[in-house]
C-alpha positions, 0 to 999 in steps of 0.5 A, a space after each residue: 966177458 970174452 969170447 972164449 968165456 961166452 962160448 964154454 957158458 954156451 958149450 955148458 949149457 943144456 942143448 934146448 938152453 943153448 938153442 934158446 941162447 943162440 936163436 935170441 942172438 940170430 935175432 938181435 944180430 939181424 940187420 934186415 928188419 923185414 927178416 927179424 920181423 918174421 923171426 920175432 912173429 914165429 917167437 918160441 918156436 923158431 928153429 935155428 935150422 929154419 932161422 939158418 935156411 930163412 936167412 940163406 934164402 934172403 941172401 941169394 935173394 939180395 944178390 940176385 937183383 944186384 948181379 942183374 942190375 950189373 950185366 950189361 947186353 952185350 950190343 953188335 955194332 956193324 959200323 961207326 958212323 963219323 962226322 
């Protein structure tokens, strides 16, 4: 099945379908265990609304220690000694 051929099924389908539909895709595409875990526990009544913002959330939370970890102090140095 192509793509385009998958989206008009989708496109086709009822909207609570569709929810269905997508929100089952979200969580097979998961790669952070953690997060498909909590997805897999809300079950049925997980929304794709609240699946979008739980995964924008982990991402900036992802970035954050990273962004961090690469700032380096910024270090005065008033003389160099030589040997």
């Amino acid at each position: 099945m192509t793509m385009t051929s998958m989206t008009m099924k989708i496109i086709q389908m009822s909207s609570s379908y569709r929810d269905d539909v997508l929100r089952d895709r979200i969580i097979a595409g998961m790669k952070s265990k953690e997060i498909k875990r909590k997805f897999l526990h809300k079950g049925d009544e997980l929304k794709i609304k609240d699946a979008i913002e739980t995964i924008k959330s982990h991402k900036a939370n992802q970035s954050q220690p990273a962004a961090i970890a690469y700032s380096s102090p910024k270090v005065e140095v008033d003389a160099l000694r030589t040997h």
